[in-house]
C-alpha positions as CSV (number, residue, x, y, z in Angstrom):
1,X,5.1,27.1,-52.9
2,X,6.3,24.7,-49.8
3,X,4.0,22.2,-49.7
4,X,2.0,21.9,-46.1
5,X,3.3,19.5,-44.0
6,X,0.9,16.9,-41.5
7,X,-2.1,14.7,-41.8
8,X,-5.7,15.4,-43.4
9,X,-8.9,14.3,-41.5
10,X,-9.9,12.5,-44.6
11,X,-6.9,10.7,-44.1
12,X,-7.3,9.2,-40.5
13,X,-10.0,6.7,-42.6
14,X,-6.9,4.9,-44.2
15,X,-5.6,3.9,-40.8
16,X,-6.9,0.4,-39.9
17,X,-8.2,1.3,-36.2
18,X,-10.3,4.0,-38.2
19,X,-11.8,1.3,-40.9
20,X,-15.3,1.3,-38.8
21,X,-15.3,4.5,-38.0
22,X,-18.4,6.7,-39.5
23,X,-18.5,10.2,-40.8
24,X,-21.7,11.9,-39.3
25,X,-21.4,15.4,-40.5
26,X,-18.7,18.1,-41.1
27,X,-17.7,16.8,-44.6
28,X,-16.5,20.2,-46.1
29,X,-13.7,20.4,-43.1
30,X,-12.2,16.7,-44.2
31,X,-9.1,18.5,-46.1
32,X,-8.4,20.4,-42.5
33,X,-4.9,19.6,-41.1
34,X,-4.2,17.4,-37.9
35,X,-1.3,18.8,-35.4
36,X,-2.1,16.6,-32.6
37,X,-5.0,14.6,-30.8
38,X,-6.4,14.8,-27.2
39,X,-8.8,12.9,-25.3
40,X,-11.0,15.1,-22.9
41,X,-14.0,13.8,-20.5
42,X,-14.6,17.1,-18.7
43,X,-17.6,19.2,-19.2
44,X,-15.5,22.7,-19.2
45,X,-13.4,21.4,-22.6
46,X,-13.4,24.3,-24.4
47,X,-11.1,25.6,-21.9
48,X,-8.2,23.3,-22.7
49,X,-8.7,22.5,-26.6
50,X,-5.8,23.9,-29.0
51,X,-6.3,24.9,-32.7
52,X,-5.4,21.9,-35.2
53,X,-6.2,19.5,-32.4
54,X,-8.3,16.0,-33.4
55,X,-10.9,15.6,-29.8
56,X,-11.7,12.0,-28.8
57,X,-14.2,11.1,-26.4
58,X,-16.4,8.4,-25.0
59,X,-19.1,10.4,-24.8
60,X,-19.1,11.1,-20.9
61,X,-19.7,14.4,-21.0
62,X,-22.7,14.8,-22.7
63,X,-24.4,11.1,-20.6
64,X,-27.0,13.2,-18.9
65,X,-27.6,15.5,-21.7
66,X,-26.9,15.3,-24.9
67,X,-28.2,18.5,-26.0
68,X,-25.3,20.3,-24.8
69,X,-23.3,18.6,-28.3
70,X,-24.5,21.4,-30.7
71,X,-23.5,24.7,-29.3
72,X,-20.3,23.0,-28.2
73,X,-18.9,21.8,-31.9
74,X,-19.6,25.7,-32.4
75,X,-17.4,26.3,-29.9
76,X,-14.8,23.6,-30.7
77,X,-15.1,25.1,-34.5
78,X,-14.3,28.3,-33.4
79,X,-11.4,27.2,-31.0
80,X,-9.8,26.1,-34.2
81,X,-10.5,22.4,-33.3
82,X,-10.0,20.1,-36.6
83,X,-12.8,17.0,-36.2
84,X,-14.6,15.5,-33.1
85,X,-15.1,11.4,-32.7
86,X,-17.5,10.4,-30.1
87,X,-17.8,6.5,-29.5
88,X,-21.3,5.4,-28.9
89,X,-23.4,2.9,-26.9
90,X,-21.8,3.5,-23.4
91,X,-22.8,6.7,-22.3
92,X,-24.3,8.2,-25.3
93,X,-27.0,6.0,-27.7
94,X,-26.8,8.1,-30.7
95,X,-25.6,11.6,-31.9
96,X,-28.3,13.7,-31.8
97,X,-29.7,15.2,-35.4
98,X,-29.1,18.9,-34.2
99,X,-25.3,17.9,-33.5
100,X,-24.9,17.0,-37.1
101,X,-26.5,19.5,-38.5
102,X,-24.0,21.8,-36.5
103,X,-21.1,20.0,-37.7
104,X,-21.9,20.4,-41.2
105,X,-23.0,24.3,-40.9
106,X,-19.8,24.4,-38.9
107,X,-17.2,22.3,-41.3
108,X,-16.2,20.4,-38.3
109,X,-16.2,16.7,-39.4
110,X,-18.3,14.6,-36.0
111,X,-17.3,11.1,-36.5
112,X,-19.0,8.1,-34.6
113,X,-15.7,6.3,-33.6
114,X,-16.3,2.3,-33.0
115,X,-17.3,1.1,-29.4
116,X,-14.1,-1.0,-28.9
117,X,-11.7,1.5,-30.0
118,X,-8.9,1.9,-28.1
119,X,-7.6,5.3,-27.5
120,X,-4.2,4.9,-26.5
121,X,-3.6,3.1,-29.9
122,X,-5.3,5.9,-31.9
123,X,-3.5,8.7,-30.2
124,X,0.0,6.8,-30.7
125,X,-1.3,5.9,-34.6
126,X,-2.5,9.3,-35.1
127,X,0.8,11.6,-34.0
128,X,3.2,9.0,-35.5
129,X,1.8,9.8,-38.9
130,X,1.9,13.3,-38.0
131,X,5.2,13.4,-37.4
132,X,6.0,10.9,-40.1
133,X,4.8,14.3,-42.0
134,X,6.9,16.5,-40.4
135,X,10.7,14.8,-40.8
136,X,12.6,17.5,-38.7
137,X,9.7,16.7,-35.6
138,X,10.4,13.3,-35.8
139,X,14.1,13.8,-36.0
140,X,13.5,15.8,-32.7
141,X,12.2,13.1,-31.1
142,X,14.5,10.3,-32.3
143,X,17.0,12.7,-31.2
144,X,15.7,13.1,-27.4
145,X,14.8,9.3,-26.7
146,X,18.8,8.7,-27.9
147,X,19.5,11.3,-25.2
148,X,17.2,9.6,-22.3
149,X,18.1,6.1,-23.2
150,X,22.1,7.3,-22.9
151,X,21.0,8.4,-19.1
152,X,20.1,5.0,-18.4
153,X,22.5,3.4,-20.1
154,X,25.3,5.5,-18.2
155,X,23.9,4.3,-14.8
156,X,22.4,8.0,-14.3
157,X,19.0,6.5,-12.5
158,X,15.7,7.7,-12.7
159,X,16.2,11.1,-10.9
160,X,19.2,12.2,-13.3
161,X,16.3,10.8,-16.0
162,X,13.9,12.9,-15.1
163,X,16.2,15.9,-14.8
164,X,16.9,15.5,-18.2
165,X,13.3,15.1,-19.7
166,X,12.1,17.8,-18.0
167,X,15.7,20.3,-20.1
168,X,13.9,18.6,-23.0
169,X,10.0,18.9,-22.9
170,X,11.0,22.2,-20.8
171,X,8.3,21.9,-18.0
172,X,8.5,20.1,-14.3
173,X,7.9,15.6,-14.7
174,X,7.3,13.8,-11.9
175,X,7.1,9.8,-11.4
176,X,3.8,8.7,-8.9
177,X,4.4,5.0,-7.6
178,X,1.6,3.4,-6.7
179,X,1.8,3.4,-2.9
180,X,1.4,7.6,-3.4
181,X,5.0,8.5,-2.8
182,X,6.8,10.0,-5.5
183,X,10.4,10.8,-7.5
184,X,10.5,14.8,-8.9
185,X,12.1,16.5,-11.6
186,X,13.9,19.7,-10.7
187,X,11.1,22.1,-11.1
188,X,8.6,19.5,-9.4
189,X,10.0,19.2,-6.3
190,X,8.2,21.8,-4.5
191,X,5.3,21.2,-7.0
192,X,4.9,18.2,-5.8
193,X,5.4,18.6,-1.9
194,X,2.5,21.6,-2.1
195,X,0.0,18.7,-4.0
196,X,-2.3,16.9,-1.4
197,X,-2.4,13.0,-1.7
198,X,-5.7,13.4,-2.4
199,X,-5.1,15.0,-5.8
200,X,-2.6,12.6,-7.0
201,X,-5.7,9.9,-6.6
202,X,-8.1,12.2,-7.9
203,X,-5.7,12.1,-11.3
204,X,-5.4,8.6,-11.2
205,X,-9.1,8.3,-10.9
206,X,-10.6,11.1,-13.1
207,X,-7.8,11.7,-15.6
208,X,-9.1,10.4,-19.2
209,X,-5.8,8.6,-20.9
210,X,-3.3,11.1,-21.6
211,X,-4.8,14.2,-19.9
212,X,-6.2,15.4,-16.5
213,X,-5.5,18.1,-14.1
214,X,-3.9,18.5,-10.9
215,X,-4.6,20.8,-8.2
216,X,-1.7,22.9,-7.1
217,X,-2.2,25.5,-4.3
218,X,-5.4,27.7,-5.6
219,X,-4.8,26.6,-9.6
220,X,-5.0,23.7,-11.7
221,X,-2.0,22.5,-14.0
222,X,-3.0,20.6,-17.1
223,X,-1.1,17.2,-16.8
224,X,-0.3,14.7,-20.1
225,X,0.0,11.5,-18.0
226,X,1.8,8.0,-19.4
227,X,1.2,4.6,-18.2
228,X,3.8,2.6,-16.7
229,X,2.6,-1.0,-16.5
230,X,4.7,-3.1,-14.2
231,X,2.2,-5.7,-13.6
232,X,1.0,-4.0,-10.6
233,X,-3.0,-3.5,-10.3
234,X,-2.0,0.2,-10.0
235,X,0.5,1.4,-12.7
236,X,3.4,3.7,-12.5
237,X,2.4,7.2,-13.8
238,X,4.9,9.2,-15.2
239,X,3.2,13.0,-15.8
240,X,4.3,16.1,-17.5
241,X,3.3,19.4,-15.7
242,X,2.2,22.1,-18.1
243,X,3.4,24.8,-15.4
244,X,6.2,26.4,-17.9
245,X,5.3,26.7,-21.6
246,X,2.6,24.5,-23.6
247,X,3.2,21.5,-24.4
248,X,3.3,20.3,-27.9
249,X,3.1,17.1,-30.3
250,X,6.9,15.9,-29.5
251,X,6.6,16.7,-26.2
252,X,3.7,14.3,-25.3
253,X,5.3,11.8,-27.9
254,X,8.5,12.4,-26.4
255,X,6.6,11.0,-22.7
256,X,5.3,8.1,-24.4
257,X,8.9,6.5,-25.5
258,X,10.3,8.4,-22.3
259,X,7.3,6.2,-19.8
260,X,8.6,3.0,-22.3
261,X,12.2,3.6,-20.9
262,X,10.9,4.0,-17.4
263,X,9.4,1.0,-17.8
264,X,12.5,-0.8,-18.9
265,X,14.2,0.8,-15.8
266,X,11.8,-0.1,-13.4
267,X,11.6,-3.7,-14.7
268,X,15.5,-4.4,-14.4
269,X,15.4,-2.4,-10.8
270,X,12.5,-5.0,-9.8
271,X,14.8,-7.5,-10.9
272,X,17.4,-6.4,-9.3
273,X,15.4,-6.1,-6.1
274,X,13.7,-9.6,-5.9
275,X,17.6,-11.3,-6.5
276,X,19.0,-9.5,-3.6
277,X,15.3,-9.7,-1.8
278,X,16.3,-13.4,-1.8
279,X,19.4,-13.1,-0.2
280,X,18.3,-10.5,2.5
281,X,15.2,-13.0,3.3
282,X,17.8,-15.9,3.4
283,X,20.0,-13.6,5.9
284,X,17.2,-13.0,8.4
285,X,15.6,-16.4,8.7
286,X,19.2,-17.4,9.3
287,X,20.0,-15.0,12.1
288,X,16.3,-15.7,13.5
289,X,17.2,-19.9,13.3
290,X,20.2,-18.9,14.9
291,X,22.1,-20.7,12.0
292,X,25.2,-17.9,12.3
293,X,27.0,-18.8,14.5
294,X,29.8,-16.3,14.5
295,X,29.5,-12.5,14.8
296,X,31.8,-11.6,11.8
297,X,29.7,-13.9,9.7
298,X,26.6,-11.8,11.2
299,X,28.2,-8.4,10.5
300,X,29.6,-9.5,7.0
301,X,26.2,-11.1,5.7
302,X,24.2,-7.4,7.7
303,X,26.6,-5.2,5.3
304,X,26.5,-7.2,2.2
305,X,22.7,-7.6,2.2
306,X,22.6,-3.5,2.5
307,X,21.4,-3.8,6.2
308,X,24.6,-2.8,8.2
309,X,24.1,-4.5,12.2
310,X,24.5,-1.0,14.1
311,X,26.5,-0.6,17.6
312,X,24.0,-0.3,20.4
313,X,21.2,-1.8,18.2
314,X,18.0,-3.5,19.5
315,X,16.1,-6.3,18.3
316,X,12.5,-7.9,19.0
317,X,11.1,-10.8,16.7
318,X,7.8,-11.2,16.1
319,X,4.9,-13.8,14.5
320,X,1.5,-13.0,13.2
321,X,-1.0,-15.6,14.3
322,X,-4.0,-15.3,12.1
323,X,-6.8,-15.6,14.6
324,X,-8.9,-17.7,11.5
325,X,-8.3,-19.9,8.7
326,X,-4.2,-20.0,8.5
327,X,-2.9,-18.8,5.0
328,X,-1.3,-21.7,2.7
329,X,3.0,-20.9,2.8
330,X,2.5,-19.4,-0.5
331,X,0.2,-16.9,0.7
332,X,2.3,-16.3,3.5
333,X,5.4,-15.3,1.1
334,X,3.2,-13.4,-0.5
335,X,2.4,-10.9,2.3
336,X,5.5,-10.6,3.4
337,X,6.6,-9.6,-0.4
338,X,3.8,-6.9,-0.2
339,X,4.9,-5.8,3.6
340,X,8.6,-5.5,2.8
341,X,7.8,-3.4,-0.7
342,X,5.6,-1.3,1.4
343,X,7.7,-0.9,4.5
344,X,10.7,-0.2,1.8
345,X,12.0,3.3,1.1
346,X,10.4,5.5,3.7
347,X,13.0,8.1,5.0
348,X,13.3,7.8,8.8
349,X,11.7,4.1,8.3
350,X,13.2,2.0,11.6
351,X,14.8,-1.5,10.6
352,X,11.8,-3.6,9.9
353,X,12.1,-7.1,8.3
354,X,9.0,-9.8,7.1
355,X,9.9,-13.5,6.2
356,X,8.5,-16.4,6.5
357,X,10.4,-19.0,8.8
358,X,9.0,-22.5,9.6
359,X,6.0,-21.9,8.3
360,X,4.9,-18.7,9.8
361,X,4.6,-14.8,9.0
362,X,7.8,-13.6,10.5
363,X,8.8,-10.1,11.8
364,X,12.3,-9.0,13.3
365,X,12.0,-5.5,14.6
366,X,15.1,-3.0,15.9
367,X,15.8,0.0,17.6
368,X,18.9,2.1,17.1
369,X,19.9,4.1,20.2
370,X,19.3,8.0,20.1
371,X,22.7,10.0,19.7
372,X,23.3,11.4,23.2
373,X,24.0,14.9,24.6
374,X,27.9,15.4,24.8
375,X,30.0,14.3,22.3
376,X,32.9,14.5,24.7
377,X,31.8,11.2,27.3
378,X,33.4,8.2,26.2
379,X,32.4,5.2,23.5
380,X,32.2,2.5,26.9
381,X,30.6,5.4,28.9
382,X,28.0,6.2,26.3
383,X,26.8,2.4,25.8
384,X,26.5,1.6,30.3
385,X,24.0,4.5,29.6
386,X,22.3,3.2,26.7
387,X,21.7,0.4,28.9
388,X,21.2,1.3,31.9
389,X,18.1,3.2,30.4
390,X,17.2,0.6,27.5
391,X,14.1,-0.8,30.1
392,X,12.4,2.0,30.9
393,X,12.5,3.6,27.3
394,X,12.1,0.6,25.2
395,X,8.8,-0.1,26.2
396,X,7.2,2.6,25.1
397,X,9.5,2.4,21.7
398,X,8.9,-0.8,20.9
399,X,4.9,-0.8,21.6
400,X,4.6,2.2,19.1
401,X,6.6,0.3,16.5
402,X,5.1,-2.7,16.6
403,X,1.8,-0.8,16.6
404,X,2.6,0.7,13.4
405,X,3.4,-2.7,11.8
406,X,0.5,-4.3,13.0
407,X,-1.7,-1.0,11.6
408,X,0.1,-1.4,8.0
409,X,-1.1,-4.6,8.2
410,X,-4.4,-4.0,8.5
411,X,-4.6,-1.7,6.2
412,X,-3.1,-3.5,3.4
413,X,-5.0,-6.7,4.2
414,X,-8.3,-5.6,6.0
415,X,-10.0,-8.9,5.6
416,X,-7.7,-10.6,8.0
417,X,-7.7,-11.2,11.7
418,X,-4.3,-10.9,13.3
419,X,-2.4,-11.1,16.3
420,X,1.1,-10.3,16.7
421,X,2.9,-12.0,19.2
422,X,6.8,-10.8,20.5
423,X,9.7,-12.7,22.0
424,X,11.5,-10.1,24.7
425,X,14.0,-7.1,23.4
426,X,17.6,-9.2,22.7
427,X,20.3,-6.7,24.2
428,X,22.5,-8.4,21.2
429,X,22.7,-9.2,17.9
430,X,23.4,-13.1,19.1
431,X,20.1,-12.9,21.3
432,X,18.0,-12.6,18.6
433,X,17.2,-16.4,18.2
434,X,16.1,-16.3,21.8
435,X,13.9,-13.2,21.1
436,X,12.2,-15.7,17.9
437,X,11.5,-18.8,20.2
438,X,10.4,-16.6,22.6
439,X,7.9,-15.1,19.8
440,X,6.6,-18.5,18.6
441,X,6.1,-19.6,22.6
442,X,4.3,-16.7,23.0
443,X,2.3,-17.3,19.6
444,X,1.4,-21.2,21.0
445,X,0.1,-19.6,25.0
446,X,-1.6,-16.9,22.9
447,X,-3.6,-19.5,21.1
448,X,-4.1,-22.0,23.9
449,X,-5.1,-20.0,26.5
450,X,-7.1,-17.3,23.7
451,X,-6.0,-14.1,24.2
452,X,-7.6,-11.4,22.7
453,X,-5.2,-8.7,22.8
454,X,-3.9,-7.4,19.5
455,X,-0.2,-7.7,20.5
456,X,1.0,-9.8,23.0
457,X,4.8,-10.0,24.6
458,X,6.1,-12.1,26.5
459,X,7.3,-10.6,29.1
460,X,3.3,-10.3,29.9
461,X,2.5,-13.9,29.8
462,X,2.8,-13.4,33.4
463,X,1.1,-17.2,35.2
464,X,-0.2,-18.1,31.6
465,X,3.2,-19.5,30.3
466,X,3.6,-21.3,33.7
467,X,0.5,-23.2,32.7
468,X,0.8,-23.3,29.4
469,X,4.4,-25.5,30.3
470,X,2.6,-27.5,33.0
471,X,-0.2,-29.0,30.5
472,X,-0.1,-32.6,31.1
473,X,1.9,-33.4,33.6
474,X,0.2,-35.3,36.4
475,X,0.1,-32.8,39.1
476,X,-1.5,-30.0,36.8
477,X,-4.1,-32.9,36.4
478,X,-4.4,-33.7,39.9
479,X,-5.1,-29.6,40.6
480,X,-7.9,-29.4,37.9
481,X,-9.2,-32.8,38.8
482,X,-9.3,-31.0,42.4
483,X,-10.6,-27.2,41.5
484,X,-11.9,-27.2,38.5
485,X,-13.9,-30.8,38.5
486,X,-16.5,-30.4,40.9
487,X,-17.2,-26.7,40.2
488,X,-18.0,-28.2,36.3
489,X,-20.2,-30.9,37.4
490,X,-22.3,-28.6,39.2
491,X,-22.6,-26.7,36.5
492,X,-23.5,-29.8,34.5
493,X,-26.1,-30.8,37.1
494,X,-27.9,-28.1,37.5
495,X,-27.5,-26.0,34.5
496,X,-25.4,-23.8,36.4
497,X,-22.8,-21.3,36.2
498,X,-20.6,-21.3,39.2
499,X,-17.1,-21.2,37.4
500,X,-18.2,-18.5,35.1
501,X,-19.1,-16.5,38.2
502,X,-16.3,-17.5,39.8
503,X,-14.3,-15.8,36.9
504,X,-16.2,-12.5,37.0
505,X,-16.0,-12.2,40.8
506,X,-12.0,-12.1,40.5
507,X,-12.4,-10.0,37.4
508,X,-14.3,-7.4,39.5
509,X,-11.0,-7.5,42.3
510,X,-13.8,-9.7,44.4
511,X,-16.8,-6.9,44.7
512,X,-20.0,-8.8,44.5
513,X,-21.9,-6.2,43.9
514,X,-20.3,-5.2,40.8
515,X,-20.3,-9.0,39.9
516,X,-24.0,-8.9,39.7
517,X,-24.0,-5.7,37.7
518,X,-21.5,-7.6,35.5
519,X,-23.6,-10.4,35.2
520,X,-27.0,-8.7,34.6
521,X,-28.3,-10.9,37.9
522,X,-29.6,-9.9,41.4
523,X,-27.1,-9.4,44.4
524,X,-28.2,-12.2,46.3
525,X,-27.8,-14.6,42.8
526,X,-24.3,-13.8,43.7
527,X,-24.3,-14.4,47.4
528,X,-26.0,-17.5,46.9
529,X,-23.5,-18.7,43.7
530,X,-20.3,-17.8,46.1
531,X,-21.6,-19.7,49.0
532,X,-21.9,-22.7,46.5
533,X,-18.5,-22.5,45.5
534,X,-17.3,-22.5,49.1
535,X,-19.7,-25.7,49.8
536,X,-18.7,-27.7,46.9
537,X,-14.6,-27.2,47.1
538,X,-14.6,-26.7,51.0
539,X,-12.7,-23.3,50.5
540,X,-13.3,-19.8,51.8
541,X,-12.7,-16.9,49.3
542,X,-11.3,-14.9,51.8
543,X,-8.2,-17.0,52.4
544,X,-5.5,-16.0,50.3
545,X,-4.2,-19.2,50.0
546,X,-7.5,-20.7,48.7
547,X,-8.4,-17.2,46.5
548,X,-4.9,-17.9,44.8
549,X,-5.8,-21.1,44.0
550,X,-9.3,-20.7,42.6
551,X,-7.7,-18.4,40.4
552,X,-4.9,-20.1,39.0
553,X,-8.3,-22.5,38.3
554,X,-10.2,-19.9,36.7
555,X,-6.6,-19.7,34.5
556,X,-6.7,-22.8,33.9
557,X,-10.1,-23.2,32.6
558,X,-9.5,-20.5,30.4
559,X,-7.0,-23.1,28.6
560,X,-9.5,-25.7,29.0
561,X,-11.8,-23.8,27.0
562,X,-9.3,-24.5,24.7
563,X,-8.9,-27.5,24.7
């Protein structure tokens, strides 16, 4: 008689992570065979449960009642299910009496499992020995990681490796990164593109180790889910679809060792990444400094780095001032790493780049032209068009992008207050050190003179960055001393608030009646306030002349504020 092959319940208390485990009941099923071991933390279990299987749980289930135990280790029994372990003192104090008793009418050994056990070491402990017991199994899966790690080794990538796991555990893989996006098997694809975002969180947040379920169209697909930790707070989840045939002990083995590969993959391609991330941040705070000097050098350095300068191609540079306490350099490295992984990798994504140069959060931005209607007008004819439209399309372009930038932001780091400041659109690859002084001159006016808009160019500085250059020199002096001076020792005097007033007025295009409404004050509070203001600088508001210079003063104050 052949003798039976795989691994007795009696014989899971010889493994060490089983040496505090307690047998509560069931002891006539102890001789019962083992063919594989699931964890499961959904009420509806004895849907998914396969005969010969070993159930682990923490319990959660049965947290709001744990009288439901019983009548479901009759089930389990009859489902063919070979023992039960339920850790206690998180969700569940003590196995209830009637369970026990229904594990030992049922010969369906319970066992209290210890509260620190981990289950991803039992499940690997418990299916190596079972396949220790079944030679031509484990030969099986020796023989599939060789295959797999030969992919790698060959150069094939991740997608020819998941091509070929999915031939071998003969049902659709995919790879979920952390961000959400993610990398398909064959028989995934479509799979995957029909599975709401929403579901792949819902696995990541509900799944309980190895298994969970996703939601695909109006069905669920039981999913067998491996870990990929990469030192991220999220890991890499590499999952097996159970849309083709079931999925058995090699199979979920065969994930494990395959996720361990992936790992190996994703470290070296991390590696990869952060040496030639180095060189790519070293290219653009050069071209921003303005330290390449020669456009061959440019184009050379663009091609090698992987980002090619393209003919026609558009450029803005940008800083983020941080409206609070400024981040150390460090933490300004940092961010960009975590804005150039995100931006990374999107199909369609324009040319963005994050550095940090001179001690700020850097951002160089470009546009590449739109192909144009007729493929017959001329190379020189096609670029006078490019540019003879560039200004009244880029606008419009570049406002959305850098829109979308700042919103990333924001999104990833909600807890800061930014402003993104732009130097002008460089027509050039050689203008784009111009377009980064501009950038940090419009991050310094931004400041000085507080301006609260979310992005500011500089093409809209308009009279501020005449100001901004004429701090300190005497004449500017002379014009506060002779506008804004007497109009703040009123104030000082008599508790007043001419200039403020003053400012309104122009903000409402001159309309004292919408000043007052403004101001929460009667009409004639306004009258009387003007009327001051004429008295005590000897100007009349309706002179042009003298209304543009009370309002240069009311700009100027605005930088005196900050000062």
């Amino acid at each position: 008689m052949e003798e039976e092959l795989g691994l007795t319940v009696q014989e899971l208390f010889r493994i060490a992570h089983f040496k505090e485990a307690e047998l509560l009941g069931g002891e006539s099923g102890l001789e019962q065979r083992i063919s594989r071991i699931n964890v499961m933390e959904v009420p509806d279990v004895i849907d998914w449960v396969r005969p010969g299987e070993f159930l682990i749980t923490t319990g959660y289930p049965f947290r709001n009642n744990a009288a439901i135990l019983a009548p479901l280790i009759a089930q389990l029994a009859e489902r063919g299910v070979v023992a039960l372990g339920i850790k206690t003192a998180r969700f569940i104090g003590e196995v209830p009496a009637d369970a026990i008793e229904a594990a030992d009418r049922h010969g369906l050994p319970l066992i209290e499992l210890p509260p620190d056990m981990a289950f991803s070491d039992v499940v690997r402990s418990v299916m190596e020995r079972v396949l220790v017991a079944e030679s031509r199994q484990l030969s099986t899966l020796q023989s599939r990681v060789q295959r797999l790690s030969q992919v790698l080794l060959h150069g094939g990538g991740l997608s020819a490796f998941l091509e070929h796991l999915e031939l071998l555990v003969r049902n659709p893989v995919c790879l979920l990164e952390p961000g959400g996006r993610w990398m398909a098997s064959p028989l995934a694809e479509e799979m995957c593109r029909q599975t709401d975002p929403e579901a792949w969180d819902r696995l990541r947040r509900e799944r309980t180790l190895e298994t969970g379920f996703v939601k695909l169209a109006d069905r669920s697909v039981r999913a067998y889910v491996t870990e990929i930790e990469d030192g991220r707070q999220q890991p890499f989840l590499l999952i097996l679809l159970e849309a083709q045939v079931e999925y058995g002990i090699v199979d979920t083995l065969t994930m494990n060792w395959a996720g361990e590969l992936v790992g190996f993959e994703i470290s070296n391609a991390q590696a990869r990444s952060r040496i030639e991330a180095k060189y790519v941040d070293q290219f653009v705070q050069d071209w921003l400094a303005g330290r390449i000097i020669s456009p061959v050098d440019l184009r050379l350095r663009a091609e090698a780095c992987g980002s090619p300068i393209v003919e026609g191609a558009r450029y803005v540079a940008g800083i983020l001032r941080f409206r609070e306490e400024r981040p150390s350099v460090s933490q300004l490295q940092e961010l960009a790493r975590r804005m150039a992984w995100d931006t990374a990798g999107e199909s369609g994504e324009p040319f963005v780049r994050w550095t940090v140069l001179e001690e700020e959060l850097t951002i160089l931005l470009s546009l590449t032209p739109e192909p144009r209607a007729g493929d017959g007008v001329a190379r020189g004819e096609a670029e006078r068009q490019a540019a003879s439209t560039a200004g009244s399309s880029d606008e419009g372009s570049w406002t959305r992008l850098a829109t979308a930038q700042l919103a990333r932001f924001q999104q990833l780091f909600p807890d800061l207050e930014v402003q993104l400041c732009l130097g002008r659109s460089s027509t050039g690859q050689s203008e784009v050190p111009t377009s980064y002084r501009e950038a940090k001159r419009t991050a310094e006016v931004a400041l000085v003179c507080s301006m609260a808009q979310s992005i500011v160019r500089y093409d809209q500085l308009g009279v501020y960055l005449l100001l901004y250059r004429l701090r300190g020199t005497p004449e500017l002096e002379e014009f506060k001393a002779t506008y804004l001076e007497p109009l703040l020792r009123y104030d000082a005097r008599h508790q007043g608030s001419l200039l403020h007033t003053l400012r309104i007025y122009f903000a409402c295009n001159g309309n004292a009646r919408e000043t007052a409404n403004r101001l929460f004050i009667h009409y004639n509070t306004v009258t009387y306030r003007l009327e001051r203001i004429r008295t005590e600088l000897g100007l009349r508001l309706d002179d042009p002349e003298a209304r543009l210079q009370l309002q240069l003063a009311v700009k100027l104050y605005e930088i005196q504020d900050y000062d």
